[in-house]
Residue, then its C-alpha position, 0 to 999 in steps of 0.5 A: x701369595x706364596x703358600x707351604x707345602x709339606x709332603x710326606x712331613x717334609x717341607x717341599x720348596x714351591x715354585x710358580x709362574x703366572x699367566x694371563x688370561x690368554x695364557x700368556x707368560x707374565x714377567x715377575x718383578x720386584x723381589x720376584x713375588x710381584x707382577x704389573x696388572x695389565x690384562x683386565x681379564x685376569x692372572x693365574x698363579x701355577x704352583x709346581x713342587x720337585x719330586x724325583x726330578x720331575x715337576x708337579x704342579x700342585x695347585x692353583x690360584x686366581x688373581x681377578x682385576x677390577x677396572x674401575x678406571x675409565x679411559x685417558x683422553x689426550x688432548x693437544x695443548x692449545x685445545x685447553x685455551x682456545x679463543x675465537x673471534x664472532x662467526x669463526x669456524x671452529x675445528x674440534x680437536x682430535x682426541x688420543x683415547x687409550x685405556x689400560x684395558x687396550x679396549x675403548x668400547x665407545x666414544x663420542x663428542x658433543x658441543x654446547x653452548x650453554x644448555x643447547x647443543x650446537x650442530x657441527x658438520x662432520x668431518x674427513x679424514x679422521x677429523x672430527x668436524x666443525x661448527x660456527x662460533x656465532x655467539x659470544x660465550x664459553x662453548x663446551x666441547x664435551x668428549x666421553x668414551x666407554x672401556x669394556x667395563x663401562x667406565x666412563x671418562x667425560x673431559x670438558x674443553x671451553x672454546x671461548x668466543x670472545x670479544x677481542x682486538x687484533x693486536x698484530x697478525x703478524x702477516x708482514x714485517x710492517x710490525x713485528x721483527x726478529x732475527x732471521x724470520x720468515x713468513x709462511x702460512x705453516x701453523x698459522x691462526x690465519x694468512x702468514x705467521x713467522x717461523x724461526x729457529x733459536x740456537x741455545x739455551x742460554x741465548x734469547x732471542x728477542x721478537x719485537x711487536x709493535x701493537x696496534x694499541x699501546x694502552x692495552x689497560x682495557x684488555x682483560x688479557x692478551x693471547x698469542x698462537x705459537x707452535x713449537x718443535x719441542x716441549x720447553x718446559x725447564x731450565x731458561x727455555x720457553x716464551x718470555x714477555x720481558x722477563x716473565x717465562x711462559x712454558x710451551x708443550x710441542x705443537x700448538x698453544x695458545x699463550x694467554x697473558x693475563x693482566x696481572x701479568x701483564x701489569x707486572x712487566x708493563x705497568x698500568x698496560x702502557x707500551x713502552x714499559x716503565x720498568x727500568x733498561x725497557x721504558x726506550x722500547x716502544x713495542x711489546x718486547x717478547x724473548x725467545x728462549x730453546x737450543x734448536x727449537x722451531x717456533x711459528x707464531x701469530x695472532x697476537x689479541x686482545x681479550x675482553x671478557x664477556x658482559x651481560x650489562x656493559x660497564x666497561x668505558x672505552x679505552x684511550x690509547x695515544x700510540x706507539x709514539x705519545x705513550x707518555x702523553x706528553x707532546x712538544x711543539x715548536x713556538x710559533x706552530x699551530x697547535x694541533x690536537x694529536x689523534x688518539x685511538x680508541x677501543x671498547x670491549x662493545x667492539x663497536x665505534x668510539x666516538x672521541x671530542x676533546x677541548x683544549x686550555x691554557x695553563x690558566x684555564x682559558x680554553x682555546x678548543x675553537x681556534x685550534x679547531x680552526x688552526x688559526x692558536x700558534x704555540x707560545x713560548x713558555x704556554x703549556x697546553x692540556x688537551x682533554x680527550x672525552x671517549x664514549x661508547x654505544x652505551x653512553x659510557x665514558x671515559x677521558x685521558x688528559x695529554x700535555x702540549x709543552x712550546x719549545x723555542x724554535x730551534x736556530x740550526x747553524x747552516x754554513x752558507x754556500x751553494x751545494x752544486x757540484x765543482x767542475x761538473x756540467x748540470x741543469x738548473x731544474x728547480x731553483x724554487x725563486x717563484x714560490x707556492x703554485x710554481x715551483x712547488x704544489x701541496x697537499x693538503x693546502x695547510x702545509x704551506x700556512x702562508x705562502x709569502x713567508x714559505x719563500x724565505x732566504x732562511x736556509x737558502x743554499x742561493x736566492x731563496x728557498x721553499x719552506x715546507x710546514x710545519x706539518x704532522x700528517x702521515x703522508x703529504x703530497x709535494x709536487x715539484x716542477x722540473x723544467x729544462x730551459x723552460x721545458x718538460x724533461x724528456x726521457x733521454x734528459x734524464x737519461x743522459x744525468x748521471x744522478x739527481x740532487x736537491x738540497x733539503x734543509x730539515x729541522x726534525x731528526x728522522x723526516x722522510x723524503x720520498x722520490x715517489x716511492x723511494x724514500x731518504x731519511x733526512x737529517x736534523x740540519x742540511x741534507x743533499x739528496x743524491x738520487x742515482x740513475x738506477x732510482x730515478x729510472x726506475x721511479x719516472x713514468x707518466x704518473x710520477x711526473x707528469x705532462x706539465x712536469x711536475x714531479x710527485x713527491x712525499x713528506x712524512x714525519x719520522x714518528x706518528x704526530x711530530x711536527x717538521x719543516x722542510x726548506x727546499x732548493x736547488x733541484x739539478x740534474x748532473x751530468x756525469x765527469x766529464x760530460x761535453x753536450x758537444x761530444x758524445x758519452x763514450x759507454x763506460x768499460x765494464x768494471x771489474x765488480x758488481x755492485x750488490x748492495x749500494x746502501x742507497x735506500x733504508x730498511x727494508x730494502x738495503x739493511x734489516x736491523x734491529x734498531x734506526x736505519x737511515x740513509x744518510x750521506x755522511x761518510x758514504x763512499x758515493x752517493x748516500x750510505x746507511x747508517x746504524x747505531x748498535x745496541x747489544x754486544x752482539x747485534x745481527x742484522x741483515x744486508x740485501x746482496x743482488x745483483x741487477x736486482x736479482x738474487x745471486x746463484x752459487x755459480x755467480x758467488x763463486x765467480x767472484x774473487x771477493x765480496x767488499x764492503x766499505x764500514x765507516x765506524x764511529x770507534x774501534x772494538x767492534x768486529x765484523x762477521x759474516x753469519x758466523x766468520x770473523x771478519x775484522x776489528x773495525x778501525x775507527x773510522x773507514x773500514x774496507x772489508x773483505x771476505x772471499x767467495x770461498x768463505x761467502x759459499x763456506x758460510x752458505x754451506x753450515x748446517x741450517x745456515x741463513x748466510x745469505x738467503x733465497x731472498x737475496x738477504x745475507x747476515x752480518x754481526x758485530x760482535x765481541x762486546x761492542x756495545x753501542x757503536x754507530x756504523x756507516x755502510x756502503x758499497x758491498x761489492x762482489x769483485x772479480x779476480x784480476x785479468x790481463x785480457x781486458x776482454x775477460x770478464x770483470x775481476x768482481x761481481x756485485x753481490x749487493x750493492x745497497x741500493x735498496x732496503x730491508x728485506x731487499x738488501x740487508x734483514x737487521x732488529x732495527x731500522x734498515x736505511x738507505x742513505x746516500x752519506x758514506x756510500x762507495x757509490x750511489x746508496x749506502x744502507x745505515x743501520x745501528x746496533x741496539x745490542x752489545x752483540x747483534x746479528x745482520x743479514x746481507x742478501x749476497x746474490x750474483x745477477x739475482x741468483x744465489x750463489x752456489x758452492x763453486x761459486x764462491x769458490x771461484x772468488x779469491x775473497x769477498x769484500x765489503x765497505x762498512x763505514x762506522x761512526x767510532x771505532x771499537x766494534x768487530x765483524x764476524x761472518x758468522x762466527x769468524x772475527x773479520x776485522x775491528x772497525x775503525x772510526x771512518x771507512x772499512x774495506x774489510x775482506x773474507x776469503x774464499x775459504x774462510x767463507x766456505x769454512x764458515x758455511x760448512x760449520x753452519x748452514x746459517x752463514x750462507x742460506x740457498x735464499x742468498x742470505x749472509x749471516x754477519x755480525x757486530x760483536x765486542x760491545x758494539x751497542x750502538x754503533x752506527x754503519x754504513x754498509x756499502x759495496x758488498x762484492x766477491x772479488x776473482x783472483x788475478x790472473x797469473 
């Protein structure tokens, strides 16, 4: 208030100012007559007069403030949704309590479980403390604080310990991928979470989950731990499922999914979704979206709510694989009964039966029972499946069996043994179950006198293997020479090992004890190189009578397969005398650093199949990938005698080479964010310096290539689906005239192992022996039109450093591709378009360098390479092969 003064009958112009409580001055806003109230203690307004020159004050006023507010208590995000299993120790979250009158007189924290309050153990540190969640229910956290006037404020937070089922824990990558993870304990609910970083807000990154159950219409709802950098709150940015967006304040949340909104993107709660463009997704499809936001995330559950009296019946699930209910089988299979995976929101055990009928009605359930009900052609077969619980309630879910006529595969005759090369007849598979061959279970081979069959036979007879759906059965060969177990210098002196595997199943897996070759719908000639053989062979894998342990598996959880074996040799290297004896090799002036002879997760990480096969493989097997985005990364594990390359070494290459075989031109291929080439269809050799491998290295934030030896590549530029066949990624040295000089290339990964190894790609990473440079290719295939790889590049192990790279004149890679069209970046430079068959593709030094100093992610201190398909190069297939960085020649 402003009052009037007159003096001597004059009106005086008045002035004031305004203090607090402390005498303080009070700044004056707003039209000059208006001040913020912030000291609960009060203001004074000082009125002055001039008169004579001099200021007098002539009066005064008291502004009083009433507090009526209590204080604000803060409370992190995820403290508003936390859900816990049974006997969790729960942590109290710490409030910030402020209040305007900058004093909070008192505050305290209480828990409750309904109307009885819970003991919690105090804590240190400035943590309030903890208590243990040993009943099912809601827990209140109750915090209260008292200002100097004696407001109150009382905020309620619910812990809700829930009956719930863990749906992934994100612990490993067995289930869970998204470009460029990795596993730390960091803001994790427990053990590992992932951490990654997007780029973008218009860019989203999907995270693919595959669930423990895949009929989640039995949750109440879903929740899942992320944490985030930032706050994501506008725009595209946030947590997507499909297309639903989630918004996240920095630091912890727990996200919960009700089922509305689950129905919504996945209607009925079945995985895969059957909305249009996703029901080929057979996981849980979450999107990340936010411009340099680190997320960790973990815990995905599922949720029940809590009962008094339980009249919820259990929940049938078909898995990943069946989420349709419908199954086929071959005519003349015995019908098996798939396994089903139940839940109960009583979290105790399920117990399942099923019965079985025809089409008519005639119910079959004791023969199948007994194994003995072959599949008809044209019969159809209802496999009803009865779920009860505890509590006697019950719920039943029908699955459809449909025959198939067995397919006849056109085989071309002939024998696969190797033109002028020395070998040892090890197994030709002429005596049948028990002598040549050993399995189990029992019922893989149903009768053993049709199993040896001239079906199929590469010469005499064959083995027949099946038909068969176990997860993992046990094949044990006997390799004999002249009639004797193989000595450790017989093996050593084969230069690889092959068998010839008819399959009639896409996808099959071979496993040499522990390494694995996925087979092809047709013949297969299984090459395993010296460096797998020697490595797998001890005294439990095969064993004093010489019996050599192997595994069958099918490409999915229940489908049905057959395997034809013959002709297992080991071969001798060209130009093998047993009279004369083997000169060793002169050094060779590269190093093979990923060989592409394994598959995902040892050789190639990519977002969608990654076989082994040997089609257009340089050498041996090649790995096979088939894109499916326009831009598709995916990642190549780059070593060097198994160990992650150093800087030094990098740059002791002139270049790095790997061999693409595409199916179409378009496609171009990079490494992390360097264009390398347009692939050609067909075979493509590319190439890329040391200078630009360390460029890539050196961008800010870049996963170029990895401490873990995994390198990025993409393919890019709107590619779209193309199929790519990689092998041999070399690192070669620069030439020398000095044949004592060091090798004109280093290896900087050469392919033999898979993903997480060799090559980190959304999608199946394998390792095949088809189109390979030399032993193994790693295959993947593009899911995305542009997709991202990671090739783990590395020089004896170590990753290289800066001068390293530099010391190459170029690296190089042969990426054999199933058509031609896509484009290889390295990182963000375009490499070369590929071409239908193999790619030599290269990237010099500088290039590499360049692409290192733009972002840290070309080039990563864990060795791994950022490369990428690009131009529609969804569902592209290649085999990467014979990544090397080459030295330049010697003047």
């Amino acid at each position: 208030p402003v009052p009037s003064v007159k003096y001597a009958g004059w009106e005086k112009e008045v002035t004031f100012d305004v203090v607090d409580s402390e005498e303080n001055a009070v700044e004056i806003i707003s039209r000059g007559t208006r001040i913020f109230v912030e000291d609960v203690n009060g203001y004074t307004v000082r009125y002055y007069i001039e008169h004579l020159e001099e200021s007098h004050r002539v009066a005064s006023s008291k502004i009083d403030v009433s507090d009526t507010v209590g204080p604000e208590i803060a409370l992190p995000a995820s403290a508003y949704s936390m859900v816990v299993y049974i006997d969790s120790v729960v942590e109290i979250p710490v409030p910030a309590i402020t209040d305007k009158s900058g004093v909070v007189e008192s505050s305290a924290v209480k828990v409750m479980f309904g109307d009885q309050t819970v003991d919690y153990t105090p804590g240190e540190n400035g943590a309030i403390g903890s208590f243990v969640a040993d009943r099912y229910g809601k827990y209140t956290i109750e915090y209260s604080a008292k200002d100097g006037s004696g407001n109150e404020t009382v905020v309620p937070v619910t812990v809700d310990c829930a009956r719930m089922a863990t749906l992934c824990d994100f612990e490993n990558d067995r289930n869970v991928w998204v470009s460029g993870m990795k596993f730390t304990t960091e803001h994790s609910y427990s053990g590992n979470a992932i951490t990654v970083t997007t780029y973008g807000n218009a860019h989203y990154e999907m995270l693919a989950v595959y669930p423990s159950y895949y009929n989640l219409s039995g949750f109440d709802r879903l929740a899942i731990n992320i944490w985030v950098s930032r706050d994501l709150t506008s725009g595209n940015e946030g947590f997507y499922l499909l297309n639903q967006v989630f918004r996240l304040q920095e630091g912890d949340n727990v996200l919960v999914i009700d089922r509305e909104t689950l129905n919504s993107q996945y209607p009925g709660g079945i995985v895969p979704s059957s909305l249009p463009q996703y029901n080929a997704m057979n996981y849980l499809y979450f999107q990340l979206c936010g411009d340099n936001v680190t997320w960790y995330i973990d815990n995905l559950v599922g949720v029940f709510d809590d009962f008094e009296t339980d009249t919820a019946a259990p929940t049938i699930d078909f898995g990943r694989d069946r989420a349709s209910g419908i199954v086929n089988v071959d005519e003349g299979s015995a019908v098996v009964v798939p396994e089903v995976f139940c839940y109960d929101n009583t979290l105790e055990e399920v117990t399942v039966d099923y019965a079985v009928k025809k089409a008519d009605g005639t119910d079959i359930t004791s023969q199948v029972r007994a194994g003995t009900y072959r599949a008809e052609l044209g019969e159809v077969y209802t496999v009803t499946y009865t779920a009860k619980d505890v509590n006697n309630l019950t719920s039943t879910r029908d699955l459809t069996i449909n025959v198939r006529a067995e397919e006849i595969m056109e085989i071309a005759p002939g024998d696969d043994l190797p033109a002028g090369r020395e070998y040892d007849m090890l197994q030709d598979f002429e005596t049948g179950l028990d002598s040549s061959v050993a399995v189990s279970p029992a019922n893989m081979v149903p009768d053993a006198e049709k199993a040896l069959t001239e079906t199929y036979a590469r010469a005499g007879k064959a083995m027949m293997i099946g038909p068969s759906a176990k997860s993992f059965a046990a094949v044990k060969i006997r390799l004999l020479k002249n009639g004797e177990r193989l000595t450790k210098e017989d093996f050593a002196a084969y230069e690889y090992l092959q068998i010839s595997v008819v399959c009639n199943a896409e996808g099959t897996q071979f496993w040499f004890y522990n390494q694995q070759y996925i087979l092809k719908k047709g013949l297969n000639v299984v090459r395993i190189p010296k460096a797998v053989f020697t490595a797998q062979l001890n005294d439990e894998s095969y064993d004093a009578n010489g019996w050599l342990w192997c595994q069958t598996s099918p490409a999915s959880a229940g489908s049905e397969y057959k395997l034809w074996l013959d002709q297992f040799i080991g071969v001798y290297p060209e130009g093998y005398d047993p009279e004369t004896p083997v000169e060793p090799e002169e050094p060779e002036g590269y190093d093979v650093l990923q060989d592409f002879e394994t598959g995902a997760e040892s050789s190639v990480s990519f977002e969608g199949a990654v076989e082994v096969v040997s089609e257009h493989a340089v050498e041996g097997n090649a790995v096979k990938v088939t894109t499916s985005k326009d831009w598709q990364g995916f990642f190549i594990s780059v070593k060097k005698g198994g160990k992650v390359l150093t800087r030094e070494e990098i740059a002791a290459y002139d270049y790095f080479e790997i061999t693409i075989y595409a199916d179409k031109a378009g496609a171009t291929l990079y490494f992390y964010n360097m264009s390398l080439t347009p692939l050609a269809a067909g075979e493509n050799i590319v190439r890329i310096t040391s200078e630009e491998f360390l460029a890539q290295m050196d961008l800010e934030n870049s996963t170029a290539y990895r401490p873990d030896g995994w390198s990025f590549w993409q393919i890019g530029n709107g590619a779209g689906a193309y199929t790519l066949w990689l092998d041999q990624l070399v690192g070669v040295y620069p030439e020398e005239d000095d044949p004592e000089a060091p090798k004109g290339c280093d290896e900087l990964q050469a392919f033999e192992t898979g993903a997480e190894s060799s090559v980190s790609f959304e999608g199946a990473v394998e390792v095949v022996s088809e189109h390979a440079v030399e032993g193994n290719a790693v295959k993947v295939t593009t899911s995305k039109d542009w997709q991202a790889l990671m090739i783990s590049i590395k020089k004896d192990g170590k990753v290289l450093m800066r001068e390293e790279i530099a010391a190459y004149d170029y690296f190089e890679i042969t990426i054999y591709a199933d058509k031609a069209g896509a484009t290889l970046y390295f990182l963000n430079q375009s490499l070369a378009e590929l071409k239908e068959g193999e790619n030599v593709i290269r990237i010099s030094s500088e290039d590499f360098l360049a692409q290192m100093d733009a972002s840290a992610a070309a080039y990563r201190a864990d060795g791994w390479s950022f490369w990428q398909i690009g131009n529609g190069s969804a569902g592209f297939t290649l085999w990467l092969d014979h990544l090397i960085g080459v030295y330049p020649a010697a003047e």
